[in-house]
GUKOLBA-847267 format. One record per residue (C-alpha): x, y, z; residue number from 1. Coordinates in nm, 3 decimals, always signed. Example, Ala and Ser with C-alpha at 12.3 -4.5 7.8 and 13.67 -1.06 7.14 Angstrom:
GUKOLBA-847267
PT        px        py        pz   gulum
PT    +1.230    -0.450    +0.780       1
PT    +1.367    -0.106    +0.714       2
This chain:
GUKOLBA-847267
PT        px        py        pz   gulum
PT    +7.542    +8.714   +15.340       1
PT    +7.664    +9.044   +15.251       2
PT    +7.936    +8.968   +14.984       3
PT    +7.940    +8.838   +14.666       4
PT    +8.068    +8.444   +14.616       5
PT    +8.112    +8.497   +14.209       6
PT    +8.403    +8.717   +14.203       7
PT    +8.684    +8.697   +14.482       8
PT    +9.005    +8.881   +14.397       9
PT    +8.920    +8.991   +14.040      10
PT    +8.876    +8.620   +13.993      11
PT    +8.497    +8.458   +13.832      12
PT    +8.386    +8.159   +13.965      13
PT    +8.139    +8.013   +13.788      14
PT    +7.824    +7.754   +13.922      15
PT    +7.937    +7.431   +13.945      16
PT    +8.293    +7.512   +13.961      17
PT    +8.544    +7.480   +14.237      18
PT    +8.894    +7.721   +14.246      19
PT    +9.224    +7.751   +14.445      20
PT    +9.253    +8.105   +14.570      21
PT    +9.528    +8.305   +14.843      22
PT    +9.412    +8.581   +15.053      23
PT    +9.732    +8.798   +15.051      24
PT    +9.818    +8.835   +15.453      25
PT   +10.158    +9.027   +15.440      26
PT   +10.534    +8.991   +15.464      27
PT   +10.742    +8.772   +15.735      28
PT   +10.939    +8.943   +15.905      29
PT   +11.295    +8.821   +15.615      30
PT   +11.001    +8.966   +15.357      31
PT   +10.839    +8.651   +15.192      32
PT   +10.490    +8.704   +15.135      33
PT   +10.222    +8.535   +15.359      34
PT    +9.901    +8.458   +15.230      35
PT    +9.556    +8.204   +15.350      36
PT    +9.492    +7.910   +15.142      37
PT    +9.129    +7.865   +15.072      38
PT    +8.916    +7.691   +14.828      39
PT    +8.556    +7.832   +14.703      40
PT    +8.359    +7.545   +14.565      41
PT    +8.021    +7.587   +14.368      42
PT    +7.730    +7.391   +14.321      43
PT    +7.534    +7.440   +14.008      44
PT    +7.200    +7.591   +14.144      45
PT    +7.198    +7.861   +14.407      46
PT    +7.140    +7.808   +14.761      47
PT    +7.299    +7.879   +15.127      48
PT    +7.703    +7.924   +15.146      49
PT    +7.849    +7.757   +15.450      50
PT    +8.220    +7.811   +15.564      51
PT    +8.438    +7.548   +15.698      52
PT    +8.758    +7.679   +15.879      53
PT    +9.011    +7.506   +16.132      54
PT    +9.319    +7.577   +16.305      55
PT    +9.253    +7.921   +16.396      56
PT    +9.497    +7.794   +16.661      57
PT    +9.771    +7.676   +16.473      58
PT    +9.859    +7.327   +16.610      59
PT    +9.481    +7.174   +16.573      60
PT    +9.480    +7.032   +16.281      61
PT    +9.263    +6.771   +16.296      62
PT    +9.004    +6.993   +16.094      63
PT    +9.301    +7.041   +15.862      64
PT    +9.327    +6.695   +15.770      65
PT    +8.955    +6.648   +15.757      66
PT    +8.917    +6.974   +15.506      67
PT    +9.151    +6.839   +15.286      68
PT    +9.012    +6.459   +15.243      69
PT    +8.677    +6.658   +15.178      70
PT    +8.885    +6.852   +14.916      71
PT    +9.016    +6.519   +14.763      72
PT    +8.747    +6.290   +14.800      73
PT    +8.436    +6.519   +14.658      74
PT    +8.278    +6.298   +14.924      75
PT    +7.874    +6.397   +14.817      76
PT    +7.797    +6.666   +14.470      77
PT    +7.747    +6.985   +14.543      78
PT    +7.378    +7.072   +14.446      79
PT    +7.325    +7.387   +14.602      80
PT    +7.518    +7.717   +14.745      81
PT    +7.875    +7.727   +14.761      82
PT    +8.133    +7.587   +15.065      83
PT    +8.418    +7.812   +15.124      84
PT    +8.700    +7.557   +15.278      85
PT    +8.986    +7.746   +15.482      86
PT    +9.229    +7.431   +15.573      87
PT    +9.439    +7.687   +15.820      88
PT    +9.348    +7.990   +15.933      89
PT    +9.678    +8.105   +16.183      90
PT    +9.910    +7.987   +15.938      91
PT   +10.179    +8.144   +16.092      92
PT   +10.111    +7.933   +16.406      93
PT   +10.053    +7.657   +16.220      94
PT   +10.367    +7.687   +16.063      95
PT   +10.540    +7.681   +16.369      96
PT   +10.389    +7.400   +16.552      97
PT   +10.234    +7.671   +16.782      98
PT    +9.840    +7.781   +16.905      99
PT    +9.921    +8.116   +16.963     100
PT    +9.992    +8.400   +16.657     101
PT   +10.381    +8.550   +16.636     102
PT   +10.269    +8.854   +16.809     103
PT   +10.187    +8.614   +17.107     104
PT    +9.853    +8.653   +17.099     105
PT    +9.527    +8.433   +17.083     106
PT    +9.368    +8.470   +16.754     107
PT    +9.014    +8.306   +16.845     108
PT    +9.025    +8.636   +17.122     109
PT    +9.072    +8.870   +16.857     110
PT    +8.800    +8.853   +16.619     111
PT    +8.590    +9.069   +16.475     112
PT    +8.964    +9.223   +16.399     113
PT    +9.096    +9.591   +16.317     114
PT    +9.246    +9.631   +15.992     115
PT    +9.467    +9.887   +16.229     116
PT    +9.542    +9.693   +16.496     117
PT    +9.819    +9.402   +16.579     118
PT    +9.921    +9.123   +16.399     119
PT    +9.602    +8.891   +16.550     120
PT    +9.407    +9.139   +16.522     121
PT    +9.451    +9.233   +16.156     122
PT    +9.456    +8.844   +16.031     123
PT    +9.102    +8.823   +16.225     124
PT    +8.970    +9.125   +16.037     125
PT    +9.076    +8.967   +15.668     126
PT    +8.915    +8.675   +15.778     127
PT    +8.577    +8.841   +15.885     128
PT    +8.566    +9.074   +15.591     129
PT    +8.638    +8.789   +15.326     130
PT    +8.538    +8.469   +15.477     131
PT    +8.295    +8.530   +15.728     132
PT    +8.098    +8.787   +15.532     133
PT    +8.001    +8.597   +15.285     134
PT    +7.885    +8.298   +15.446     135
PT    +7.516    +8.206   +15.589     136
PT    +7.639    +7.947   +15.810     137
PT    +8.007    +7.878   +15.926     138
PT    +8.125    +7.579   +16.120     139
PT    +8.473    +7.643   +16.286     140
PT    +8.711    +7.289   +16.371     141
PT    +8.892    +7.257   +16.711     142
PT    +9.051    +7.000   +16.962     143
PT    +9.188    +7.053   +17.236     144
PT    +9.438    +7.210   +17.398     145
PT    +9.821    +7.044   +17.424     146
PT    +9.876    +6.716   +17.653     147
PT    +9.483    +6.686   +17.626     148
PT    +9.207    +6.523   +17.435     149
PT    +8.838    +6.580   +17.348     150
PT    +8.554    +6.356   +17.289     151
PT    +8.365    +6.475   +17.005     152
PT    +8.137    +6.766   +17.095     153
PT    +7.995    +7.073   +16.931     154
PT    +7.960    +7.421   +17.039     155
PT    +7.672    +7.658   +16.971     156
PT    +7.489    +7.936   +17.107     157
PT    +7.122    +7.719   +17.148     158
PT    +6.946    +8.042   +17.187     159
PT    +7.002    +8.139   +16.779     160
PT    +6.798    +7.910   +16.651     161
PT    +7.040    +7.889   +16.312     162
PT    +7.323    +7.731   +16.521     163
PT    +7.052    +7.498   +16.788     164
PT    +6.928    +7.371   +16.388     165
PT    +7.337    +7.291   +16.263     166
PT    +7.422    +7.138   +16.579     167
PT    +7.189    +6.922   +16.567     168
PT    +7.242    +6.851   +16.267     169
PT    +7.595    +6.756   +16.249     170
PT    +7.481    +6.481   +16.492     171
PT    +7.773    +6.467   +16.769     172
PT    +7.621    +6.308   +17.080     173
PT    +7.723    +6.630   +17.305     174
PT    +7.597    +6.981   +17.246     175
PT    +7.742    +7.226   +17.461     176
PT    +7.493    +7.506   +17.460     177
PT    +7.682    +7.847   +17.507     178
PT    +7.782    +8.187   +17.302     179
PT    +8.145    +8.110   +17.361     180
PT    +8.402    +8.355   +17.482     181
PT    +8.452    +8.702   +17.356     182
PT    +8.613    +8.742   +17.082     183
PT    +8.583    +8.423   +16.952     184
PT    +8.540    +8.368   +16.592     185
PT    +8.213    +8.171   +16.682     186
PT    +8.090    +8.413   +16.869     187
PT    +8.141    +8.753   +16.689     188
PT    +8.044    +8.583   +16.366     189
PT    +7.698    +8.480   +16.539     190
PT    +7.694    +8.876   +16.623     191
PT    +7.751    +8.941   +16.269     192
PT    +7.437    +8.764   +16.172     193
PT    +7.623    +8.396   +16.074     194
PT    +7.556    +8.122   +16.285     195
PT    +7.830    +7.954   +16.398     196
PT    +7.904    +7.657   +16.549     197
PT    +8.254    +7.462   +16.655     198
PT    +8.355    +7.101   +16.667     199
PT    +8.575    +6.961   +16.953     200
PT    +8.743    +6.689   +16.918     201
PT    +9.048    +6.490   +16.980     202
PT    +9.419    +6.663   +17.021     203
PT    +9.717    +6.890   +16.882     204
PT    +9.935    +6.759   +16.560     205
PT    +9.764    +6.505   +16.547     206
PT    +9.514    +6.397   +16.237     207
PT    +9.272    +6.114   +16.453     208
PT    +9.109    +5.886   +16.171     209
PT    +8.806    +5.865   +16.406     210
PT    +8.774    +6.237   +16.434     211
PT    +8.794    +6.262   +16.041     212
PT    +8.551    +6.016   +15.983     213
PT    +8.311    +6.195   +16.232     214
PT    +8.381    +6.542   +16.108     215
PT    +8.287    +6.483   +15.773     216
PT    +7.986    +6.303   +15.846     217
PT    +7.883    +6.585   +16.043     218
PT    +7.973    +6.843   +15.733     219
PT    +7.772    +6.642   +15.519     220
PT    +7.513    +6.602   +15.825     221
PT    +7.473    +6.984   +15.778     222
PT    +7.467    +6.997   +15.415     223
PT    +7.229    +6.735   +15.375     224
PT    +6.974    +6.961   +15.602     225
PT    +7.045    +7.294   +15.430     226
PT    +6.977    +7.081   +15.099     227
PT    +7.297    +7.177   +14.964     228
PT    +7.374    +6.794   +14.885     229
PT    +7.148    +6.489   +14.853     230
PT    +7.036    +6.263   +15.099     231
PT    +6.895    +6.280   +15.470     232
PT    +7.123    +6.334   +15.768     233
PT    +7.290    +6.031   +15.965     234
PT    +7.133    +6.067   +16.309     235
PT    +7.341    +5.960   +16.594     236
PT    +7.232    +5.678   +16.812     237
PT    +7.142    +5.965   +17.111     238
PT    +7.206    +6.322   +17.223     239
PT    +7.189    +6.545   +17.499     240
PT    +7.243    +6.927   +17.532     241
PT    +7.505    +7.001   +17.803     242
PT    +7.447    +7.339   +17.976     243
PT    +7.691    +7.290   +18.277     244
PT    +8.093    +7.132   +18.234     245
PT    +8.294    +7.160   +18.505     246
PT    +8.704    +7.055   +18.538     247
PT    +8.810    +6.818   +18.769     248
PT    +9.118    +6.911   +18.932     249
PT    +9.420    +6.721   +19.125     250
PT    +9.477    +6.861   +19.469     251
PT    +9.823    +6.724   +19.491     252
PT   +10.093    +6.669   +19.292     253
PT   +10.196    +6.339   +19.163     254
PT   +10.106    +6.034   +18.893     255
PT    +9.807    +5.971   +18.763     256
PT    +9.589    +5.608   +18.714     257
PT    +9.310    +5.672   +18.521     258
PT    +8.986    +5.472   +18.591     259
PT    +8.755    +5.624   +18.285     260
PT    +8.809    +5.711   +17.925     261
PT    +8.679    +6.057   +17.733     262
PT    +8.314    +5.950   +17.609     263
PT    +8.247    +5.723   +17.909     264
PT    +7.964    +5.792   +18.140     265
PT    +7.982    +5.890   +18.535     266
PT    +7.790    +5.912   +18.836     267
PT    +7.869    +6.135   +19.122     268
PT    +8.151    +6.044   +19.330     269
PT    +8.268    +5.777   +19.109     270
PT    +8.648    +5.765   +19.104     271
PT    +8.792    +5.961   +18.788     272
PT    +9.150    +5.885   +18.881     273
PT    +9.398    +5.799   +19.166     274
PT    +9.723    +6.029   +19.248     275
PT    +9.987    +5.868   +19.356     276
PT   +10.317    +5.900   +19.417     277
PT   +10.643    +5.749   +19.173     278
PT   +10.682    +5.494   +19.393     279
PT   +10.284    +5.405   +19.431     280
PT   +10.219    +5.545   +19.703     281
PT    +9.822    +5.665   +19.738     282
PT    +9.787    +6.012   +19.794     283
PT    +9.415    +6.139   +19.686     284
PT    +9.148    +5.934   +19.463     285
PT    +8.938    +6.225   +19.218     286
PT    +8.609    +6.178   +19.183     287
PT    +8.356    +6.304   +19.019     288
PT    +8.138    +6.596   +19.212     289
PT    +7.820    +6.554   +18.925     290
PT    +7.709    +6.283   +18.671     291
PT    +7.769    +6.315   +18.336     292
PT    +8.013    +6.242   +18.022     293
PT    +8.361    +6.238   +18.025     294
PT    +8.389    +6.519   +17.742     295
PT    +8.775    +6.539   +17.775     296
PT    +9.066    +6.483   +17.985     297
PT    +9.468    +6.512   +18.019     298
PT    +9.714    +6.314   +17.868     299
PT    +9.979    +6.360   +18.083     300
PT    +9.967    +6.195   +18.374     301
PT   +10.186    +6.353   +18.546     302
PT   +10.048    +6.638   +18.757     303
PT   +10.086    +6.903   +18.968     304
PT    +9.816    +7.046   +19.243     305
PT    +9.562    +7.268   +19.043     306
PT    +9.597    +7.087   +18.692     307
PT    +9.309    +6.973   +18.505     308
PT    +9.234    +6.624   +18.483     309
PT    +8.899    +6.559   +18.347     310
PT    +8.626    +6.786   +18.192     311
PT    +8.259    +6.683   +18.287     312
PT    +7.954    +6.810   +18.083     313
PT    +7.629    +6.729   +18.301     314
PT    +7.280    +6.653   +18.134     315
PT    +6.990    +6.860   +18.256     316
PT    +6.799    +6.635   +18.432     317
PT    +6.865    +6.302   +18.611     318
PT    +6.634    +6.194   +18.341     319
PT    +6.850    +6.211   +18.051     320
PT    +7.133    +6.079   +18.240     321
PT    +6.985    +5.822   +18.296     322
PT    +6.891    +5.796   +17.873     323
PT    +7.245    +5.830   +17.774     324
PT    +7.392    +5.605   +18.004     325
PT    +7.187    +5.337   +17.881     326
PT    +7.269    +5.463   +17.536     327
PT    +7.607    +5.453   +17.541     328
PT    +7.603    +5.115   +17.686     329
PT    +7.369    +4.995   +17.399     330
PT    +7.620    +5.115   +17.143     331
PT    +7.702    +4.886   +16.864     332
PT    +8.044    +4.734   +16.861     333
PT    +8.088    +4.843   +16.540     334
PT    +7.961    +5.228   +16.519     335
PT    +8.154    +5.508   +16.479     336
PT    +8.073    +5.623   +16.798     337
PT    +8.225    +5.375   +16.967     338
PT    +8.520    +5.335   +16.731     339
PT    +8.575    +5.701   +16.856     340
PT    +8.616    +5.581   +17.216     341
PT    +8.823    +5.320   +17.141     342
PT    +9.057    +5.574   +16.969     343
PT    +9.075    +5.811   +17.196     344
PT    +9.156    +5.591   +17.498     345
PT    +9.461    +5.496   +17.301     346
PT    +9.690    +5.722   +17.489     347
PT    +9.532    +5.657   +17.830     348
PT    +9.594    +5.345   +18.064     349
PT    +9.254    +5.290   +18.183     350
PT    +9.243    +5.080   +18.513     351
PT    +8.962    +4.937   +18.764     352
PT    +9.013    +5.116   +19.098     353
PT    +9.089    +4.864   +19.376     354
PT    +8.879    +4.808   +19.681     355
């Protein structure tokens, strides 16, 4: 960490305290002043700080909603170190219901920043220098992308051993071992000397009890191995490191029925959907070219040739597919794990596929 946490802004904040503060970002373009909502929260003896962020693009806001319970429920005390909580980072995109910055750019490509540069570029630079400097550890909340959802999984870069240590610790049942594209905040922060790692999970303006109950288990998963809080972390019932995900793709246009649900388990060739046409019609069943877990799919099922339908991560070995198959299937009825599934398949018609 190579900023201060007690003074932010010509503003003191004490051990033990917790304070409102507004990074100053600009002026719109009418010339009201734009500024990041954050809150720096203290425990009373030093120890590690750890940043939580979310909607760096600006329609996920399922980390949103989970920052602020944590914010309003004080869920565990703050022993040690400090948590800087950033509810929104692209507030302008979040303000418009949008991923993408005004300047129609990708913010989570634009990071480290230039103070100089565009729009993006400059909010990802305010947000390295003042957020991102002074943290030890960050851990960055997505889901997925529009008309799509994703089963709980983390991110992290397995090779830097501070990121393989919190994502095991936040104690999702995927890792997706990876340094993530460049220019992602993830990424260049893990360059910079933080270890980062992302949640994904569930979809776009939307706030997913399931997800929130998961993402702040996993928050206080992490700060219950850094010490920062009492208590031991909550293990989940299995968990496998995915270094292969692939996206299954229709090769026709035309309506989906679904035969899995994100979080469920596959084999090779087993049928991940049929394509048909509006009036029934078969025209192509998509299967599955490897084993593994469903780790997200489309909502729409309406499709058109090339679209994604399902996202596959693959286990290493036929071994530990094998493990979590028999895992999942062990699951108790009334985890959080498989509450999670249940929640998810919501808003996807799941059917047997017909001999």
């Amino acid at each position: 960490m190579s900023a201060s946490i007690d003074t932010w802004g010509g503003a003191r904040i004490a051990p033990g305290r917790r304070k409102r503060l507004r990074l100053e970002l600009g002026k719109t373009f009418s010339g009201a002043n734009l500024s990041l909502p954050l809150m720096v929260w203290r425990g009373p003896e030093p120890g590690p700080v750890v940043g939580i962020t979310a909607a760096v693009h600006g329609d996920e806001i399922n980390g949103t909603g989970s920052i602020r319970r944590l914010i309003q429920e004080q869920r565990a005390d703050l022993e040690r170190g400090a948590l800087i909580l950033v509810p929104v980072i692209n507030t302008m995109g979040f303000e418009r219901h949008s991923r993408y910055m005004p300047d129609r750019r990708d913010l989570n490509r634009c990071f480290p920043g230039n103070i100089q540069g565009s729009l993006s570029s400059r909010l990802a630079r305010l947000v390295f220098d003042e957020v991102v400097a002074r943290c030890d550890f960050l851990i960055d909340l997505h889901t997925a992308a529009v008309r799509r959802t994703n089963f709980p999984n983390v991110r992290a870069d397995c090779a830097d051993e501070g990121c393989a240590r919190l994502a095991r610790a936040f104690g999702c049942e995927v890792i997706v071992d990876g340094a993530g594209p460049e220019g992602s905040l993830r990424r260049e922060a893990c360059a910079a000397g933080c270890p980062t790692i992302v949640l994904e999970a569930g979809e776009v303006w939307k706030v997913e009890p399931s997800v929130q109950d998961l993402t702040l288990r996993g928050i206080t998963n992490v700060l219950a191995d850094l010490g920062m809080v009492a208590g031991e972390p909550e293990p989940p019932p299995h968990q496998i490191v995915v270094r292969e995900t692939r996206w299954i793709r229709a090769e026709q246009g035309g309506f989906l029925q679904f035969h899995v649900a994100p979080g469920d388990v596959v084999s090779t060739g087993q049928a991940i959907a049929t394509n048909t046409s509006l009036l029934g019609s078969e025209q192509e069943t998509i299967r599955s070219p490897l084993q593994g877990i469903v780790m997200g799919m489309t909502t729409m099922p309406a499709v058109g040739q090339g679209d994604p339908v399902a996202h596959i991560g693959a286990p290493k070995s036929d071994r530990l597919h094998l493990r979590l198959e028999k895992s999942v299937d062990g699951l108790e009825s009334e985890s959080l794990e498989t509450q999670l599934r249940e929640h998810l398949a919501t808003n996807i018609v799941v059917t047997e596929l017909e001999d």
